[in-house]
DOTINU-504226 format. One record per residue: residue number from 1; residue in one letter; chain; x, y, z of N, C-alpha, C, O in turn. Coordinates in pm, whole numbers, plus 50000, padded with zeros to 5 digits. Layout:
# DOTINU-504226
ronu, vopa, tifi, n_X, n_Y, n_Z, ca_X, ca_Y, ca_Z, c_X, c_Y, c_Z, o_X, o_Y, o_Z
NUM, a, A, X, Y, Z, X, Y, Z, X, Y, Z, X, Y, Z
...
***
This chain:
# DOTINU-504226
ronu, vopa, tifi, n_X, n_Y, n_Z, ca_X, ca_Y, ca_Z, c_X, c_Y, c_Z, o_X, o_Y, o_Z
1, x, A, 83568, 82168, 45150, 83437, 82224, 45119, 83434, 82274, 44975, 83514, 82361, 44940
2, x, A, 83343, 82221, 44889, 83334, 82268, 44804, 83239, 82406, 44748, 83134, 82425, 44809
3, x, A, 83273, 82499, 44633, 83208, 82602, 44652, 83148, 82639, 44509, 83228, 82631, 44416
4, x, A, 83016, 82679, 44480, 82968, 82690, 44345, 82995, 82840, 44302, 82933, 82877, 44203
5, x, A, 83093, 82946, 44373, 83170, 83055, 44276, 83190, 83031, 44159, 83125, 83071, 44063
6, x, A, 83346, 82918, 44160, 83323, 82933, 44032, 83291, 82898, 43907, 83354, 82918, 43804
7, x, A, 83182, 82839, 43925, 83055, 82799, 43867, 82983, 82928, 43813, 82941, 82957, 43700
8, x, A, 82983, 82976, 43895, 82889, 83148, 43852, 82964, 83216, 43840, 82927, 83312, 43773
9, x, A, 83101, 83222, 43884, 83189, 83341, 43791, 83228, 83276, 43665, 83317, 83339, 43609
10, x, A, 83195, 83187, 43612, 83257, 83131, 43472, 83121, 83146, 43411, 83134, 83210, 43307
11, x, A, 82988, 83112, 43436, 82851, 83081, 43391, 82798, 83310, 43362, 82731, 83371, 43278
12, x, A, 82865, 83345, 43464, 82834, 83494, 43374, 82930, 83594, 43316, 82911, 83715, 43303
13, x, A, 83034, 83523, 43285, 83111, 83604, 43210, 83073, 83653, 43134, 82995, 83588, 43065
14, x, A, 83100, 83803, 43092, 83074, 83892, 42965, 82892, 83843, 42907, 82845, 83795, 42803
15, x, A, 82821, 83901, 43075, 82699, 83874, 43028, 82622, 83987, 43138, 82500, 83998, 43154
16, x, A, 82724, 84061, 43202, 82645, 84174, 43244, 82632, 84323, 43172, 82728, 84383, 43123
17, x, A, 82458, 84387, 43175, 82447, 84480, 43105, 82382, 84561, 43218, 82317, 84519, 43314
18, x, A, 82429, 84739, 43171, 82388, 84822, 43316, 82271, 84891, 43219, 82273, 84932, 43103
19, x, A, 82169, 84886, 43319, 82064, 84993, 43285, 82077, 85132, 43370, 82113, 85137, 43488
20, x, A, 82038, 85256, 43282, 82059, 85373, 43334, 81926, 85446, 43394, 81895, 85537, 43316
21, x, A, 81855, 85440, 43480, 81719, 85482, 43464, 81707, 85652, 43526, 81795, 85735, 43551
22, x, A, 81602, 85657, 43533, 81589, 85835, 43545, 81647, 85935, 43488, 81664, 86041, 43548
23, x, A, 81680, 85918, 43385, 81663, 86016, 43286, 81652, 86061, 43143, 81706, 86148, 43075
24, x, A, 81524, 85929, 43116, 81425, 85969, 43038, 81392, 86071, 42960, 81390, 86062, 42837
25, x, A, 81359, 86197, 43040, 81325, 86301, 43055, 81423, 86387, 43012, 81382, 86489, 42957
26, x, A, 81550, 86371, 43025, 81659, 86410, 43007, 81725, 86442, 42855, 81775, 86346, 42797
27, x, A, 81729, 86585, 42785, 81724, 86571, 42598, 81892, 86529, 42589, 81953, 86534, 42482
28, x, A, 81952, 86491, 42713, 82106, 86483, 42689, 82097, 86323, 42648, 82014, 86234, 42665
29, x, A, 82248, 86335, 42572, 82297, 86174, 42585, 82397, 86163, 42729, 82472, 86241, 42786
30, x, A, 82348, 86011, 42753, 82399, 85965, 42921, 82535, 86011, 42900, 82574, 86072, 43000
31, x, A, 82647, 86001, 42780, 82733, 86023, 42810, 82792, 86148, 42838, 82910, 86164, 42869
32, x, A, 82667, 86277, 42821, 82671, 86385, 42846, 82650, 86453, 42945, 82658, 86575, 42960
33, x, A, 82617, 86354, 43029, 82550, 86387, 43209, 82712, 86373, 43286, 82770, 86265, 43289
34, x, A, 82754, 86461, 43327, 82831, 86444, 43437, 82831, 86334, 43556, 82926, 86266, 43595
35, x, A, 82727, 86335, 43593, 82711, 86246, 43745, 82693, 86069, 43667, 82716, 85959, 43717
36, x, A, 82643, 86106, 43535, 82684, 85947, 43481, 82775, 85913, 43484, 82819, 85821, 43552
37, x, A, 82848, 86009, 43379, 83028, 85956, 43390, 83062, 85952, 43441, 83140, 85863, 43407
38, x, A, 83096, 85984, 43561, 83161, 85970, 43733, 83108, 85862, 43794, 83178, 85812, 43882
39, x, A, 82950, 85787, 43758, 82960, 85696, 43814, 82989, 85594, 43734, 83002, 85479, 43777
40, x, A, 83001, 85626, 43616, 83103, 85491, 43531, 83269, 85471, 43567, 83335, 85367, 43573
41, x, A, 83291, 85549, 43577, 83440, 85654, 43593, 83502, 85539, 43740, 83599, 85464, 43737
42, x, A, 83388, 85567, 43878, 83383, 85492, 43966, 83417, 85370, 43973, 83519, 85324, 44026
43, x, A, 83304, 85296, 43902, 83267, 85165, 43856, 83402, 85118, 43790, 83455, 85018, 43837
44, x, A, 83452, 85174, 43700, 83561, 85108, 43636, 83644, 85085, 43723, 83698, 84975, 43731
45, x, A, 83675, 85207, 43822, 83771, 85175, 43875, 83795, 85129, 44009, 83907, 85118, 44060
46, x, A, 83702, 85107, 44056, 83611, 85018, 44186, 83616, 84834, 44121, 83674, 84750, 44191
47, x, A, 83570, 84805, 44027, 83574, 84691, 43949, 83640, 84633, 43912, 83607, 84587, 43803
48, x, A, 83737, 84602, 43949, 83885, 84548, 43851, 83857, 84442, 43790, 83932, 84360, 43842
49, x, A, 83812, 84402, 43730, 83753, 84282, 43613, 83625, 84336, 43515, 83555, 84237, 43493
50, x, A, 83593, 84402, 43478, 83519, 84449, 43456, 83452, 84438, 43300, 83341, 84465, 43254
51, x, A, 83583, 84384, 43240, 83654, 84354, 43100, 83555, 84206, 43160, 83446, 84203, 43104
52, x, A, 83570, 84128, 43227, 83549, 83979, 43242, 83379, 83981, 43276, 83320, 83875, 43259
53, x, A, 83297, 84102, 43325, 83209, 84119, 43351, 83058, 84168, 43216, 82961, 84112, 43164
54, x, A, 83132, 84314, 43213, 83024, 84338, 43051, 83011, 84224, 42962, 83081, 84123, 42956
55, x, A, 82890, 84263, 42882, 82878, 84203, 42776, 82931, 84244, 42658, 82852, 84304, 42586
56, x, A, 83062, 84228, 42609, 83132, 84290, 42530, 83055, 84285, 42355, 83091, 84345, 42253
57, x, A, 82960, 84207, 42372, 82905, 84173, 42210, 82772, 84291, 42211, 82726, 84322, 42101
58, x, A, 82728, 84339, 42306, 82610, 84453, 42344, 82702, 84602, 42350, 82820, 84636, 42351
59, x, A, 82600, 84648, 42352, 82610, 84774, 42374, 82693, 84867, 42455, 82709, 84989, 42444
60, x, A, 82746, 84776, 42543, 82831, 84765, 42705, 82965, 84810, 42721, 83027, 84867, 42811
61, x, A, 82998, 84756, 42577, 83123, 84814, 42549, 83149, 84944, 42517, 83204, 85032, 42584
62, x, A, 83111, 84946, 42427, 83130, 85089, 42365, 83091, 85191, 42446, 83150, 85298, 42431
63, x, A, 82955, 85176, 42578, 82929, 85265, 42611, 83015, 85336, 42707, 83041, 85456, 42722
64, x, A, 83063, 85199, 42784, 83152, 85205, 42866, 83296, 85366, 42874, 83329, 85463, 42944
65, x, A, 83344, 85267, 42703, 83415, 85350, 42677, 83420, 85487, 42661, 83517, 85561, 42676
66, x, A, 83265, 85522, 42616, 83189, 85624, 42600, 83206, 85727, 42740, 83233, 85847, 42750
67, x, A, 83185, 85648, 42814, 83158, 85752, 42942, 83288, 85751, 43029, 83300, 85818, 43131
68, x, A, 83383, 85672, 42980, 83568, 85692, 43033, 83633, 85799, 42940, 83739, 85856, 42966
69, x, A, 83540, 85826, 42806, 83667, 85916, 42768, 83533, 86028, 42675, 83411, 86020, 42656
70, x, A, 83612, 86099, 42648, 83546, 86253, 42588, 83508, 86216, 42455, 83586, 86213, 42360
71, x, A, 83325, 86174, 42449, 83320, 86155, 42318, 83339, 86277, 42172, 83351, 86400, 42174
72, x, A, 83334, 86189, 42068, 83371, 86253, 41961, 83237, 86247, 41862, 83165, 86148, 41853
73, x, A, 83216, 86385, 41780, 83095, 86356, 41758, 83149, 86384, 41598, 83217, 86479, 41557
74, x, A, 83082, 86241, 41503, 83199, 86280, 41345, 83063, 86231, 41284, 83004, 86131, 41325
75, x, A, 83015, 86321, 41171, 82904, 86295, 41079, 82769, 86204, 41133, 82727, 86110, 41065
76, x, A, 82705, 86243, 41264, 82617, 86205, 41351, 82624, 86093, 41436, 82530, 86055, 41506
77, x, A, 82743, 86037, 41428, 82841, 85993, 41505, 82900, 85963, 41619, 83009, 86018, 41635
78, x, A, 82852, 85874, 41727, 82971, 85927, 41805, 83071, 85823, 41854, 83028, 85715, 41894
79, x, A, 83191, 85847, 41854, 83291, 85729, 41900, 83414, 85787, 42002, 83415, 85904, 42041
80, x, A, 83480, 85721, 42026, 83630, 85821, 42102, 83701, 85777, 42036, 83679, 85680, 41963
81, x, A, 83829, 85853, 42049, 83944, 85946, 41958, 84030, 85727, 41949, 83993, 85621, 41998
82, x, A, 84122, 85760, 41878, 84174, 85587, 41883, 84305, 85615, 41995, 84342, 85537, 42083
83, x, A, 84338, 85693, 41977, 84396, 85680, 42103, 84325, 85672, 42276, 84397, 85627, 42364
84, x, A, 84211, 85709, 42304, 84160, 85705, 42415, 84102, 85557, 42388, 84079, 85498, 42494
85, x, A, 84075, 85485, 42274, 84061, 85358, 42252, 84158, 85265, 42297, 84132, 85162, 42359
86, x, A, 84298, 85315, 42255, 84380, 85221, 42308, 84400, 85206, 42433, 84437, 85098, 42478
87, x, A, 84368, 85375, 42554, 84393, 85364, 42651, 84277, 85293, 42698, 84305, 85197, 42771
88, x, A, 84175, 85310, 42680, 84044, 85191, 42726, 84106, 85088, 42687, 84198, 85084, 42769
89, x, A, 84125, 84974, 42598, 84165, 84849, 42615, 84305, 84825, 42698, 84337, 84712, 42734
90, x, A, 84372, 84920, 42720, 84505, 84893, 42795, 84439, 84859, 42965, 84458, 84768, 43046
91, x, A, 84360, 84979, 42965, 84320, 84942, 43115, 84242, 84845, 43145, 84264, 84769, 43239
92, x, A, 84100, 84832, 43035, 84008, 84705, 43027, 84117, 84517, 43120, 84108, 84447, 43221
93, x, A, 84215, 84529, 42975, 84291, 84401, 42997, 84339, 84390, 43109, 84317, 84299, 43189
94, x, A, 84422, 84500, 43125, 84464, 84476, 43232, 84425, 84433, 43382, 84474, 84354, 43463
95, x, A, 84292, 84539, 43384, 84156, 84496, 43482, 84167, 84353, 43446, 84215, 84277, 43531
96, x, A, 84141, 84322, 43368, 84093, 84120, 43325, 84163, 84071, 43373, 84143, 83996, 43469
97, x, A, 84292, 84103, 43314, 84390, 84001, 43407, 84429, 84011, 43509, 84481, 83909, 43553
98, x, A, 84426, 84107, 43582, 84467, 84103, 43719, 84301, 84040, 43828, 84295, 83988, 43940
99, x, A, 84223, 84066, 43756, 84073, 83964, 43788, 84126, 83813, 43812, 84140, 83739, 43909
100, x, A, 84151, 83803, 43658, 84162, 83661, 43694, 84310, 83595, 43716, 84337, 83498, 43645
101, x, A, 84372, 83625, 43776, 84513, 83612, 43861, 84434, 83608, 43962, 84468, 83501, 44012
102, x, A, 84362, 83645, 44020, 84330, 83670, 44191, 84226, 83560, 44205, 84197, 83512, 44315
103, x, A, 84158, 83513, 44063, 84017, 83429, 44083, 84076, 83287, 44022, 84035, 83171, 44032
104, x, A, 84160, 83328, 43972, 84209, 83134, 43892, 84142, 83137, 43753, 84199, 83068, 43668
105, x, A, 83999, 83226, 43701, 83999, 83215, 43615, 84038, 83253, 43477, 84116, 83347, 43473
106, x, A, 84005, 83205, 43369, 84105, 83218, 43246, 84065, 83367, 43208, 83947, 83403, 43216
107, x, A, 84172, 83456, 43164, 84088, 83543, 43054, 84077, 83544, 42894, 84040, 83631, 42815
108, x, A, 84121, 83417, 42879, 84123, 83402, 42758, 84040, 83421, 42658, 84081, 83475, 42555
109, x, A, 83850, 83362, 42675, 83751, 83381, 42626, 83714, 83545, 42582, 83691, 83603, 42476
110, x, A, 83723, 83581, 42731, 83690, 83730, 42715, 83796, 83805, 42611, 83753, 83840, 42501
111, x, A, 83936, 83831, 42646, 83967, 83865, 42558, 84014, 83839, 42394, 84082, 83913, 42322
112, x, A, 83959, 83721, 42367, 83907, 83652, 42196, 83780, 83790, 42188, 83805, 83893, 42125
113, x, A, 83667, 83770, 42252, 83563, 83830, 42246, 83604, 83980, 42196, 83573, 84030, 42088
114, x, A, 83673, 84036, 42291, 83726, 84192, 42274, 83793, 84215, 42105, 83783, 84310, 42028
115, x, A, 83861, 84086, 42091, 83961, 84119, 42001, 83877, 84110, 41862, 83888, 84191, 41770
116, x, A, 83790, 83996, 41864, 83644, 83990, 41776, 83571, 84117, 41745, 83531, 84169, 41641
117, x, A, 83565, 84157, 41900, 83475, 84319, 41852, 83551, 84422, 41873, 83503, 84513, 41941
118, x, A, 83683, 84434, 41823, 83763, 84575, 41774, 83752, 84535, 41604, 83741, 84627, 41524
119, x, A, 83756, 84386, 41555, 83788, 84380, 41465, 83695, 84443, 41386, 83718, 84495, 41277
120, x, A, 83553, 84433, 41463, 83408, 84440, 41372, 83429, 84595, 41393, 83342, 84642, 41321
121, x, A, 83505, 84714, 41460, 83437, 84838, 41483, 83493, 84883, 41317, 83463, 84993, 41270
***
């Protein structure tokens, strides 16, 4: 029997983006909401591919990272420390590859992509 998985796990790689809604209203940044970060916090770690999932060329990334580690706020600014950077890509990859060990597919693309956009930060 043949099966069109992975067809659609190769056709949306590094092409999902999360919208945050309800809170608009809200003068915080998302990464300043508690119950956000916990449910990113979740997500990451509920997700084990997750690296193979975002859209690493959007916004997706960074935010990601944003809401895994304690942002830093430098001349209106905000980024995380390079060491909580490295620990985000240690875990990212690793998520990837143990994704695609379990799915057959490559992570090769994705992580070119990653390595593309550390170069650009």
């Amino acid at each position: 029997m043949q099966t069109f998985v992975p067809d659609l796990v190769e056709r949306n790689r590094n092409r999902v983006q999360i919208e945050v809604l309800g809170y608009g209203e809200d003068s915080r940044e998302l990464f300043d909401i508690p119950e956000v970060r916990r449910y990113f916090q979740t997500l990451f770690e509920c997700v084990v591919g997750l690296f193979y999932w975002i859209d690493i060329d959007s916004h997706m990334f960074v935010f990601l990272g944003l809401m895994l580690y304690a942002p830093i706020r430098v001349l209106g600014e905000v980024t995380i420390s390079p060491q909580d950077l490295e620990a985000f890509l240690l875990r990212g990859v690793i998520g990837l590859n143990r994704f695609c060990e379990l799915t057959g597919a490559s992570p090769d693309e994705s992580t070119a992509t990653i390595n593309k956009r550390i170069r650009a930060m």
